[in-house]
VODREN-412477 format. One line per field, with one value per residue (C-alpha): residue number from 1; residue in three letters; x, y negated, z negated. Coordinates in nm, 3 decimals, m for minus. Layout:
palum <- NUM:...
zati <- Ala:...
xx <- X:...
yy <- Y:...
zz <- Z:...
END
This chain:
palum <- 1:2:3:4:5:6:7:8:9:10:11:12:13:14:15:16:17:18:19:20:21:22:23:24:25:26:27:28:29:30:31:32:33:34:35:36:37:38:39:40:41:42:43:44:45:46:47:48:49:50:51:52:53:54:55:56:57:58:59:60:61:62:63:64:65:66:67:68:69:70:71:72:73:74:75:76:77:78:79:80:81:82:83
zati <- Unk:Unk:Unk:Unk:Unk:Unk:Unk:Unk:Unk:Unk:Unk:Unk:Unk:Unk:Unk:Unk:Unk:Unk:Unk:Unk:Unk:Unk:Unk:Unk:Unk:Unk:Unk:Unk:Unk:Unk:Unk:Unk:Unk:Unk:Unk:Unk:Unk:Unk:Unk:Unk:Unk:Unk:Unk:Unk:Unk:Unk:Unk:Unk:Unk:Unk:Unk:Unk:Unk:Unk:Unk:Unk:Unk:Unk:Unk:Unk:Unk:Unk:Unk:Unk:Unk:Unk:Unk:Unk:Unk:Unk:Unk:Unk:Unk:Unk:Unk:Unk:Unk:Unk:Unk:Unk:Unk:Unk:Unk
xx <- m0.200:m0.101:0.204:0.460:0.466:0.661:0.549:0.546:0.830:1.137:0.876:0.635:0.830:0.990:0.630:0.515:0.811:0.804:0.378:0.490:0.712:0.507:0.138:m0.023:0.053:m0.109:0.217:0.262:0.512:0.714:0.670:0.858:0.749:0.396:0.357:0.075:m0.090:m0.188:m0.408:m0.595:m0.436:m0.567:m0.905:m0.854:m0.712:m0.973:m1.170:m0.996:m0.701:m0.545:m0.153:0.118:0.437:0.726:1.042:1.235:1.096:0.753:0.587:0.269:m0.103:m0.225:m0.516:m0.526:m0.929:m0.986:m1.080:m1.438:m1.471:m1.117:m1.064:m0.950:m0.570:m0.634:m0.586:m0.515:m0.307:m0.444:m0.184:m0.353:m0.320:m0.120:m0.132
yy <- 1.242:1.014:1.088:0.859:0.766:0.670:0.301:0.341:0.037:0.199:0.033:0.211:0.537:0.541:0.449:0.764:0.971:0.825:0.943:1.284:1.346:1.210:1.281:1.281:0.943:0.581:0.433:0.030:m0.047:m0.368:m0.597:m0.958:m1.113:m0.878:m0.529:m0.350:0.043:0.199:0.444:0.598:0.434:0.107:0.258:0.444:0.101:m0.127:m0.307:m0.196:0.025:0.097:0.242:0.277:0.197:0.304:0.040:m0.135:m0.445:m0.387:m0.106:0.035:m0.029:m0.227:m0.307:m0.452:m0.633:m0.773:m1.152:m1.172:m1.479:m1.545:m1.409:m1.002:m1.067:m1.203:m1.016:m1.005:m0.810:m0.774:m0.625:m0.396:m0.411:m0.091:0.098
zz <- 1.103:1.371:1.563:1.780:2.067:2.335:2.237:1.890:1.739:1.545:1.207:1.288:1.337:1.039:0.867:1.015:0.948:0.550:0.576:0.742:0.395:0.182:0.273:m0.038:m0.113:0.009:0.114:0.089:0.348:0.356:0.655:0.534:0.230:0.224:0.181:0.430:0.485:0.758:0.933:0.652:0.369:0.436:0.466:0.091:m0.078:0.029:m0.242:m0.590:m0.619:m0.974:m1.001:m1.308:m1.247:m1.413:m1.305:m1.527:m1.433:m1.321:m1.571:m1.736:m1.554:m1.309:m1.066:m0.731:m0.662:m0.311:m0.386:m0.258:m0.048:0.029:0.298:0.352:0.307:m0.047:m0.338:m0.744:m0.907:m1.252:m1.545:m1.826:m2.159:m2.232:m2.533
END
């Protein structure tokens, strides 16, 4: 796991101190109006990555597809029918 250094921004600390506690999860940290991973995480999320979620607003199953042919930033979140 990646440590700090003495250049690392105060962002990027806490993004590693956040990974340190919580290792055995991709983490998708907010940077403005996007949300981004890291290190290894963005390596494990590329392509398709499926997730539940259990807010009040946002809940049951979804997918996230990389749109092929729009560029790498450009994504689709997909909601599945739950049962």
């Amino acid at each position: 796991m990646p440590q700090p250094t003495a250049e690392s921004t105060p962002i990027r600390r806490q993004y590693l101190d956040l990974k340190r506690r919580y290792s055995d999860c991709i983490l998708f940290f907010r940077l403005g109006d996007f949300y981004e991973t890291f290190d290894a995480d963005a390596e494990l999320h590329s392509g398709e990555f499926k997730f539940i979620l259990h807010g009040e607003k946002l809940a049951g199953s979804w997918t996230l597809v990389q749109m092929k042919g729009r560029g790498e930033k450009n994504w689709l979140l997909i909601k599945h029918r739950d049962e």
